[in-house]
C-alpha positions as CSV (number, residue, x, y, z in Angstrom):
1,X,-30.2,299.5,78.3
2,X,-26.2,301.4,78.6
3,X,-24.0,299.6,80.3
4,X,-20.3,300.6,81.0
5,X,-17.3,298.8,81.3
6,X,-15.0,300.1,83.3
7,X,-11.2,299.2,82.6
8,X,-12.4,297.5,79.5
9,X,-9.0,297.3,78.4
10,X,-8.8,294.3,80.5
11,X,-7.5,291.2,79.0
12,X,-11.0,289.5,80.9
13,X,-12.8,292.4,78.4
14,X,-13.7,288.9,75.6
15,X,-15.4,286.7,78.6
16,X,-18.0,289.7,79.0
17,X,-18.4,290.4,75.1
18,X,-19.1,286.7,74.1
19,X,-21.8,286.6,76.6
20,X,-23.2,289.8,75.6
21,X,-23.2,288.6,71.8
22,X,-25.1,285.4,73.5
23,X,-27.9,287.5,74.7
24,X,-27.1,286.8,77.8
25,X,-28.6,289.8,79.8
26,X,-32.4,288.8,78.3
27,X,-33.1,292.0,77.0
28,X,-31.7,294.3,74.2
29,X,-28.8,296.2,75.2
30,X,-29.0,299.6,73.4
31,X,-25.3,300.5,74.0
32,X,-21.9,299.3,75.5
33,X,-19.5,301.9,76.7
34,X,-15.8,300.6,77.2
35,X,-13.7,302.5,78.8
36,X,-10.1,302.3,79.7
37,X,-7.2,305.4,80.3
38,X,-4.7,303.6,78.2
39,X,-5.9,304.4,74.6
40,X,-3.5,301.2,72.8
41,X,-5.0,298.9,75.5
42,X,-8.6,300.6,74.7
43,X,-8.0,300.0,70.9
44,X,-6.7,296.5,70.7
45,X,-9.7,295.2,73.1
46,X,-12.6,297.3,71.5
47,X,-11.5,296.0,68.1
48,X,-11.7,292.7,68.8
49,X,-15.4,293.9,71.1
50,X,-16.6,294.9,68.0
51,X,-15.6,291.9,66.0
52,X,-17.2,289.2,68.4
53,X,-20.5,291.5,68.3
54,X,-20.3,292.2,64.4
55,X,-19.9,288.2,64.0
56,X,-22.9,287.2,66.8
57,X,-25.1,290.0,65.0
58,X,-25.2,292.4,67.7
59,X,-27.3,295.3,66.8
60,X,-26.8,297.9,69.4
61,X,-24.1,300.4,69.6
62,X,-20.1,300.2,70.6
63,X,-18.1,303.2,72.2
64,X,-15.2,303.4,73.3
65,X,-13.4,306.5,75.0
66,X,-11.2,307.7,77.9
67,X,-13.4,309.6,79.3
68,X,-14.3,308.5,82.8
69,X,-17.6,311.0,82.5
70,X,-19.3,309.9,79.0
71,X,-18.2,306.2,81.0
72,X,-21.0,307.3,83.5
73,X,-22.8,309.4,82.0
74,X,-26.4,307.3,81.9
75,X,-25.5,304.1,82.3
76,X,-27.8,301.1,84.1
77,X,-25.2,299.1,85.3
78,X,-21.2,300.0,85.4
79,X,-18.7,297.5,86.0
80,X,-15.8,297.8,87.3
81,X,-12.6,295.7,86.5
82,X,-8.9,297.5,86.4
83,X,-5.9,296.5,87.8
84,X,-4.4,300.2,89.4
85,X,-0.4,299.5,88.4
86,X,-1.0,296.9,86.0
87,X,0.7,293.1,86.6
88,X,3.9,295.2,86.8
89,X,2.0,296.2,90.4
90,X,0.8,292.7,91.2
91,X,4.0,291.3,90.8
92,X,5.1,293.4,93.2
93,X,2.5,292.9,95.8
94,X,3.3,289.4,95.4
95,X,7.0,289.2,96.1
96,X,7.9,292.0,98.4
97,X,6.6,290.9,101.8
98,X,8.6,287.0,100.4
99,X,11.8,287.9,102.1
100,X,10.1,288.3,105.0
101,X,8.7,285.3,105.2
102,X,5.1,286.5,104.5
103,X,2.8,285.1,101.9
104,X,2.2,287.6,99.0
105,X,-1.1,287.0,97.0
106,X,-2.8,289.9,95.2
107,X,-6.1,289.7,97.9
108,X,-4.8,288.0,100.5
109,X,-2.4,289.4,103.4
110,X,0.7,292.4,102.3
111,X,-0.4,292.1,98.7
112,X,-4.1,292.5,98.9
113,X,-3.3,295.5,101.8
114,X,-1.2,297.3,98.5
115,X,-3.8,296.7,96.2
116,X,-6.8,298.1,98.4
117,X,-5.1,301.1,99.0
118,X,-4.6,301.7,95.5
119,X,-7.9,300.6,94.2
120,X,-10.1,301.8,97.1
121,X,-10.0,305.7,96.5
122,X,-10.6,305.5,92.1
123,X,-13.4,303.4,93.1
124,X,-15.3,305.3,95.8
125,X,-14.7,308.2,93.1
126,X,-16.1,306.6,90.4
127,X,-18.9,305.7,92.9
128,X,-19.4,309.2,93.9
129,X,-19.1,310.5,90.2
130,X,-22.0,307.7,89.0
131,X,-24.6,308.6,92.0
132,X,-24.5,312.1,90.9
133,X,-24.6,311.5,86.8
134,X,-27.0,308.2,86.9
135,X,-28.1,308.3,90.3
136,X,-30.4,304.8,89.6
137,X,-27.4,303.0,88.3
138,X,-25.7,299.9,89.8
139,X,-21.9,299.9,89.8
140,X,-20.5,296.4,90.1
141,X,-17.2,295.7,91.6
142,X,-15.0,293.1,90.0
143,X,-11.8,294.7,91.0
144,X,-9.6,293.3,93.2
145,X,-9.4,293.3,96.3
146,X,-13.2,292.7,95.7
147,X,-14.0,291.9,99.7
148,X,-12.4,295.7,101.1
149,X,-13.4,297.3,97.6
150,X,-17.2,296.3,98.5
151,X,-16.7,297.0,101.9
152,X,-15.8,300.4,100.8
153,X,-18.8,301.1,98.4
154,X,-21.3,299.6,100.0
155,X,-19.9,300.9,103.5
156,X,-20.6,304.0,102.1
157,X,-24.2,303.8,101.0
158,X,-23.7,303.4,97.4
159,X,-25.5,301.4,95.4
160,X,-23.0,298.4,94.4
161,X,-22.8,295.2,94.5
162,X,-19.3,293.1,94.6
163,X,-18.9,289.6,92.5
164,X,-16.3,287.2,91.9
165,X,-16.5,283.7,89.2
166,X,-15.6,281.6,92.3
167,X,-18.9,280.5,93.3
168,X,-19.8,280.4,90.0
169,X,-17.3,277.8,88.9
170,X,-18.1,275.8,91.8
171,X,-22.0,275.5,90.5
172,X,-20.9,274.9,87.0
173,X,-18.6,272.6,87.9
174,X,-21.6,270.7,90.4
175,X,-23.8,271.5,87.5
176,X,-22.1,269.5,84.5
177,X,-21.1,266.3,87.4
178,X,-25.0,265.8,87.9
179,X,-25.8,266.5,84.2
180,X,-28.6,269.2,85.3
181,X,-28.5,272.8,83.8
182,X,-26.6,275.3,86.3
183,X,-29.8,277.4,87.2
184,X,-30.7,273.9,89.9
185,X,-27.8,274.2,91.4
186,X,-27.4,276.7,94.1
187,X,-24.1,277.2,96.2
188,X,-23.9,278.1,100.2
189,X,-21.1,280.7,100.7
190,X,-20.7,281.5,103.8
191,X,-17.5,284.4,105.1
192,X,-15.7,287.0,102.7
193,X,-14.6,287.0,99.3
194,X,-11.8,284.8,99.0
195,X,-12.7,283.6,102.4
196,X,-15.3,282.0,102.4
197,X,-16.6,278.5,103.1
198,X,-18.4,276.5,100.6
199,X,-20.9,274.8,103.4
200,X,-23.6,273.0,100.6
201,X,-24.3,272.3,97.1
202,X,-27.9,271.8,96.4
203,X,-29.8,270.6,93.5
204,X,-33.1,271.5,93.2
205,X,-33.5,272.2,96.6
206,X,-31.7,268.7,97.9
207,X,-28.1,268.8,99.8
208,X,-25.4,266.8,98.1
209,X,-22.1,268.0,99.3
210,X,-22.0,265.4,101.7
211,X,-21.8,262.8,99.1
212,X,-20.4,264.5,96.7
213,X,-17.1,264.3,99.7
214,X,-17.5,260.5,99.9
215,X,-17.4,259.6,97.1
216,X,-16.1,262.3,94.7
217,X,-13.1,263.2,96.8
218,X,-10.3,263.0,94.3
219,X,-12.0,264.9,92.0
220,X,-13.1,267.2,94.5
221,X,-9.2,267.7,96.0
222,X,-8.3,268.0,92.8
223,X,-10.5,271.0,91.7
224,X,-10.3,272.7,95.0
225,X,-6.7,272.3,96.1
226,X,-7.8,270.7,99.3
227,X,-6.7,267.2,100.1
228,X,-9.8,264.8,100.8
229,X,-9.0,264.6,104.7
230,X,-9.3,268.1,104.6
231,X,-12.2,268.3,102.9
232,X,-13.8,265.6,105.2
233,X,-12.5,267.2,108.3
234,X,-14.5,270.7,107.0
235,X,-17.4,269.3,105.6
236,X,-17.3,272.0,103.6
237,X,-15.2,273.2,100.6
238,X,-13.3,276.3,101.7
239,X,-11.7,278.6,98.5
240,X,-8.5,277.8,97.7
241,X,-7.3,281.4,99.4
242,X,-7.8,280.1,102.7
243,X,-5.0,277.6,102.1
244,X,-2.9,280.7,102.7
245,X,-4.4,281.0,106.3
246,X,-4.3,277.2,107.1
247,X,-1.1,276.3,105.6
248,X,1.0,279.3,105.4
249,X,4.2,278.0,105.9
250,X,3.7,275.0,103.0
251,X,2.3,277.8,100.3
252,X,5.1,280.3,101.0
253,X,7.6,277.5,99.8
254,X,6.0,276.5,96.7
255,X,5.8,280.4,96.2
256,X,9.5,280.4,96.4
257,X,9.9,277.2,94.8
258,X,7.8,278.8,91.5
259,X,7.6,282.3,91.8
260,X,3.8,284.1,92.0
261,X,1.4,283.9,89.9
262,X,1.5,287.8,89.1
263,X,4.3,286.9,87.0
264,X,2.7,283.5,85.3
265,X,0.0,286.0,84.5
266,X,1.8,289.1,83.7
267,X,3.2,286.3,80.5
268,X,-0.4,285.2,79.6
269,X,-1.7,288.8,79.4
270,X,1.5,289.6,77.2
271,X,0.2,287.0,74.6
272,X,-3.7,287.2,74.8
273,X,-3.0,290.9,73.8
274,X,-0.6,289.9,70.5
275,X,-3.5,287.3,69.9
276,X,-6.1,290.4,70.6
277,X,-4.4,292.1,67.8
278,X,-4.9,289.8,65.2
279,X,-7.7,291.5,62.8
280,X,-9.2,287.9,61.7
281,X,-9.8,286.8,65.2
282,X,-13.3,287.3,66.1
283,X,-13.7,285.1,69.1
284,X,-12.9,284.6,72.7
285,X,-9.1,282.4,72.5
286,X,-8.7,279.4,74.2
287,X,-5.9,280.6,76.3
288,X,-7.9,283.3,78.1
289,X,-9.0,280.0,80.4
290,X,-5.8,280.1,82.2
291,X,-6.4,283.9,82.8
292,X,-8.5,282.7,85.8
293,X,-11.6,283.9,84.4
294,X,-13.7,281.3,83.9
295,X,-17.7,282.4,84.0
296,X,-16.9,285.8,84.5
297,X,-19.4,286.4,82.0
298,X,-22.0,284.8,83.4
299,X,-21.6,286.4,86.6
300,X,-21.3,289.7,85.8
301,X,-24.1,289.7,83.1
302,X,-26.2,287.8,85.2
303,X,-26.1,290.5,88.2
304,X,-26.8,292.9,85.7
305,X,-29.4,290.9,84.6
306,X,-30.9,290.9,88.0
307,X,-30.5,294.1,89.1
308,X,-31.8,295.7,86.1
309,X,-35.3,293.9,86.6
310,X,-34.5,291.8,83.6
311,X,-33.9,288.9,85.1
312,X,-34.3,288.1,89.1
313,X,-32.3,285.4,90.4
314,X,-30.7,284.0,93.2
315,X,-26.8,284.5,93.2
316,X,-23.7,284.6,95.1
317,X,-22.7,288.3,95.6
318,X,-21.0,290.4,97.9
319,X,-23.5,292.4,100.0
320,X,-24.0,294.2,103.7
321,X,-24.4,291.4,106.2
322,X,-27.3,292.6,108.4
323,X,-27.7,289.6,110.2
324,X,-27.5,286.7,107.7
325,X,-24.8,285.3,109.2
326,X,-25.6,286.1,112.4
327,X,-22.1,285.6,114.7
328,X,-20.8,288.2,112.2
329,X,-21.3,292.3,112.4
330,X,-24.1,293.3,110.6
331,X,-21.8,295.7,108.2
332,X,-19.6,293.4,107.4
333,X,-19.9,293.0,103.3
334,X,-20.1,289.0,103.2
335,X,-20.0,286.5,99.9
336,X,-23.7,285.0,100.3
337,X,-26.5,283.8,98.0
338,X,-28.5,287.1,97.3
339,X,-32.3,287.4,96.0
340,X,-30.8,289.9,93.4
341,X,-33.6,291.7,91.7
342,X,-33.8,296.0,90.8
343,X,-34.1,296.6,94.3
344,X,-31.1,295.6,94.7
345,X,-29.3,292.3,96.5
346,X,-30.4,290.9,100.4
347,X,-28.1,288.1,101.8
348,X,-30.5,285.1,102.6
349,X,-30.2,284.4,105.9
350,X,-27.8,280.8,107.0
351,X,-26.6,279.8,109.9
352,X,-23.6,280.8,112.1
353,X,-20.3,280.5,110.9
354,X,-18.9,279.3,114.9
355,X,-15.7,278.5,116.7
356,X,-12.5,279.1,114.3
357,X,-13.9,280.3,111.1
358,X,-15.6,283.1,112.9
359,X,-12.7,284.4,114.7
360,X,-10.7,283.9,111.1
361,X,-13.7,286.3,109.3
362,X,-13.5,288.7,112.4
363,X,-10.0,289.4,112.2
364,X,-10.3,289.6,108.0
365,X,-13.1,291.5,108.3
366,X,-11.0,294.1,111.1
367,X,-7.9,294.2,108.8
368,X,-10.3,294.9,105.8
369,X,-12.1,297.7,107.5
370,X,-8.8,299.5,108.9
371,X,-7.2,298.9,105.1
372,X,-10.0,300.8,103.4
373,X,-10.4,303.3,106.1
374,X,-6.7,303.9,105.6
375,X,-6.9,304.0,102.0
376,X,-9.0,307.3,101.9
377,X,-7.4,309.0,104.6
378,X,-3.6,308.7,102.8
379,X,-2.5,308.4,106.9
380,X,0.7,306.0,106.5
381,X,0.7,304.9,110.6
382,X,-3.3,303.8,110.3
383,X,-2.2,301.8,107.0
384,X,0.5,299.9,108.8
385,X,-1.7,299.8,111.7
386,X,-4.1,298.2,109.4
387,X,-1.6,295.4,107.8
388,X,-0.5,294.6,111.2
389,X,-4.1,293.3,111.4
390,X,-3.7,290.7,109.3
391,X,-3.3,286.9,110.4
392,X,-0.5,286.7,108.3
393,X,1.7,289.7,109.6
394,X,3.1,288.2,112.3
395,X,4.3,291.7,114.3
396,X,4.1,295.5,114.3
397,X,7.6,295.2,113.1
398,X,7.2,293.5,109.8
399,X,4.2,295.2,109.0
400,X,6.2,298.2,109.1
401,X,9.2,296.6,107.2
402,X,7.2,295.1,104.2
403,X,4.3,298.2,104.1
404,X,7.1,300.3,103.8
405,X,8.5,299.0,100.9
406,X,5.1,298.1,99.6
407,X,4.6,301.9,100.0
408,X,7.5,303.2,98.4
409,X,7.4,300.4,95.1
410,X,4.0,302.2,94.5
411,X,3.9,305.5,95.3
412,X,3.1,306.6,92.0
413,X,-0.7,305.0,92.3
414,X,-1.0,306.2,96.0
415,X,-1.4,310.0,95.6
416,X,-3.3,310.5,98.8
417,X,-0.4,308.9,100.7
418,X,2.3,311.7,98.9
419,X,0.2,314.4,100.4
């Protein structure tokens, strides 16, 4: 087995190498290919690679290049995890559309327009690139945004598959508070990436969110960021980035109380990568937790696991509706559990997301498809067209006023929009 990583000089590059040095995939893997453009990046994260697999006794082989073409050439799986712009970029996205009294949040609203349209286009051709070189490889999508990157790929026929670690968390979190091991404990998603509606947490077949509500509020409001009348009210545990649809007026004050996180991070990555650096270290450090990354590893090595044939399971993914959530389009790319095997993921069919949430997922799921449509065109009117989609945007007017600076702070990653 090859797999290739994408924007391996990711500070989230140690969550995937300590599972990989774990076994975690369930069958040898022959050789891992990281990949990244900026060659000090590339070298301070494939030292450390090859440390963690030297020290877990690792026996295939470790490349590293900048060469997007030997990243594809022959791989089974190839992930895909940059930031176009860096945190420099994010902080942007995040506190531009602030003066205009309009959330900024790297997926969600102004910021995750900006990022789409810069991360869209390298990915479709990257995408293109693999189906010609490996034309039986999976690419995986952990790039933000991942719902309108997904929508993108897999809007376009390709063989991909998007994932996130929030449904993941959620399961290990369930997992470790009824003391069973994680593989009994299966979450419902229902809507999009970073919209979506946490609905039921079974163990071994049995619902328990109910309780879990009643009598594990705190704990549950909490972990979430939901208060426990909320949580009651939904029945249901919504992801945290819906707060920004709900609440909008009470998260763009403690954004301008304590800044965005694109700046916390953009201070976290600065030190991981001085602690990266450090020849002795041979192991994933503590600090990478507040990176946000938590089980990234074993999502993404678990999908590959699954859609290799290795190991068949039953996971949250991002995948092509086709009527599993039936009061939503059938190409709409949803966040669902997926029977995830080598033919590839299906959406296992749950009932209908009604009244408000469905109008919410409509609307996302418009804006989403306008973004990317925008994206590879470079047409500036159907991109503010597009953000003027979004809940959040409250008028043609200020979606022209923050997409235009938006624009102009990155036109240096937007080359289809110079032309």
């Amino acid at each position: 087995m090859k797999v290739s990583i994408i924007g391996a000089g990711s500070t989230y590059t140690p969550e995937l190498i300590e599972g990989i040095g774990e076994g975690r995939l369930g069958t040898p893997l022959d050789e891992l290919v990281l990949m990244d453009l900026d060659p000090a990046r590339l070298e301070i994260l494939g030292g450390l690679a090859k440390r963690m697999l030297d020290k877990a006794g690792w026996s295939g082989r470790l490349k590293l290049t900048t060469s997007r073409d030997e990243a594809l050439d022959g791989p089974d799986a190839c992930l895909v995890q940059y930031r176009i712009g860096g945190s420099a970029a994010r902080v942007k996205d995040e506190s531009i559309p602030l003066p205009h009294g309009v959330l900024g949040q790297e997926t969600v609203g102004p910021g995750g327009w900006a990022k789409a349209l810069r991360t869209v286009p390298p990915t479709i051709e990257i995408a293109e690139a693999l189906a010609k070189s490996s034309p039986k490889a999976w690419l995986l999508d952990f790039a933000n945004p991942v719902s309108m990157v997904s929508q993108a790929l897999i809007g376009a026929g390709h063989r991909a598959v998007g994932l996130c670690n929030s449904a993941i968390g959620l399961q290990r979190n369930a997992a470790k508070h009824f003391g069973v091991a994680p593989e009994r404990v299966e979450i419902e998603s229902a809507g999009l990436n970073h919209g979506a509606w946490y609905r039921e947490i079974r163990v071994d077949g049995q619902p328990k969110l109910a309780d879990l509500i009643a009598t594990e509020g705190a704990k549950l409001a909490e972990m979430t960021g939901w208060s426990e009348a909320q949580l009651r009210e939904e029945r249901a545990i919504p992801s945290y980035y819906l707060r920004y649809y709900a609440e909008p007026e009470k998260v763009l004050i403690e954004q301008r109380a304590a800044g965005t996180r694109g700046l916390e991070v953009a201070k976290i990555e600065a030190q991981l990568l001085e602690m990266y650096k450090d020849p002795t270290l041979a192991e994933k450090p503590k600090l990478l937790e507040s990176r946000g990354g938590a089980f990234y590893s074993a999502a993404a090595l678990d999908l590959i696991a699954a859609l290799t044939g290795a190991k068949p399971a039953r996971l949250v993914v991002n995948v092509r509706n086709d009527g599993a959530i039936p009061d939503l389009p059938d190409d709409q790319v949803i966040e669902v559990l997926s029977e995830v095997d080598a033919t590839g993921a299906r959406p296992i069919p749950i009932a209908p997301l009604g009244g408000a949430r469905r109008d919410l997922i409509l609307k996302l799921g418009a804006f989403g498809k306008a973004t990317v449509a925008a994206a590879l065109s470079g047409d500036r009117a159907a991109a503010i067209d597009a953000l003027a989609l979004n809940p959040l945007v409250p008028s043609h007017d200020v979606a022209e006023l923050i997409g235009g600076e938006l624009l102009a702070a990155h036109a240096a990653n937007l080359p289809r929009f110079a032309r």
